[in-house]
C-alpha positions in Angstrom: 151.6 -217.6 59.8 154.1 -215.0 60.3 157.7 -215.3 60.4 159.7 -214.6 64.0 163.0 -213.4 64.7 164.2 -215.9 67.5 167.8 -215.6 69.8 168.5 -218.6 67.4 168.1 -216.6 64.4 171.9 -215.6 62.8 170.7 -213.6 59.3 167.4 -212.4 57.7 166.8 -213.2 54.2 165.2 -210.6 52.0 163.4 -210.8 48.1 161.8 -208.3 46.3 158.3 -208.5 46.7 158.6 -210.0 50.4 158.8 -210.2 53.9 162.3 -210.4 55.5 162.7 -213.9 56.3 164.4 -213.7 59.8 166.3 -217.9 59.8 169.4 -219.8 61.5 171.8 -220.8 58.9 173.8 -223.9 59.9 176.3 -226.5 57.9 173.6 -228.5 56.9 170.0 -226.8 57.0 168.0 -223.1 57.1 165.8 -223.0 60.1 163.2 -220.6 59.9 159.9 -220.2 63.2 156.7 -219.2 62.4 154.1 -217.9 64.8 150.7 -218.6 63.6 147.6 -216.0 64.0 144.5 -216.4 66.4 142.8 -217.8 63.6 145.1 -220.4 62.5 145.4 -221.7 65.9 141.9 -222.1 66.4 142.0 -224.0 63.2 145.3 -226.0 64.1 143.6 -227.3 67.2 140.3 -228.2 65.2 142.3 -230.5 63.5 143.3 -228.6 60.4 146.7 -229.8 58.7 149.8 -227.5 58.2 150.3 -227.0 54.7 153.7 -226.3 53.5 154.1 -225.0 50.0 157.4 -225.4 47.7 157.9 -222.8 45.1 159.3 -224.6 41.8 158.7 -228.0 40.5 161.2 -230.1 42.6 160.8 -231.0 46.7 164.0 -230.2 48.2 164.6 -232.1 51.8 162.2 -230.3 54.2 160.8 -231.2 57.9 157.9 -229.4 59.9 158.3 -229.5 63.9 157.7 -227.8 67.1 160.3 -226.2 68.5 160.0 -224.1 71.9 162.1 -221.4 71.1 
């Protein structure tokens, strides 16, 4: 999936090795939106799960949703 810059969006997060990460910064969460390709929406509406991957050890407080942006 590739990260989008939305009219929510308030500040882009950058890290070596990356993409900017376009997000929404609020009191209480980071929102980021993600567009996914032709391919993973033919797989999404197969049936195929969204995966959402953690880097580190620990799982910090995280949701998944559709937003229509």
């Amino acid at each position: 999936m590739t990260p989008i810059r939305t009219d929510a969006c308030d500040r882009t997060y950058v890290a070596e090795g990356c993409a900017d990460l376009p997000a929404l910064r609020t009191e209480s969460y980071i929102a980021t939106y993600w567009k996914p390709d032709a391919e993973e929406l033919a797989l999404l509406q197969a049936g195929f799960p969204v995966r959402l991957c953690i880097a580190g050890v620990a799982q910090p407080p995280v949701s998944v949703d559709v937003e229509c942006v």
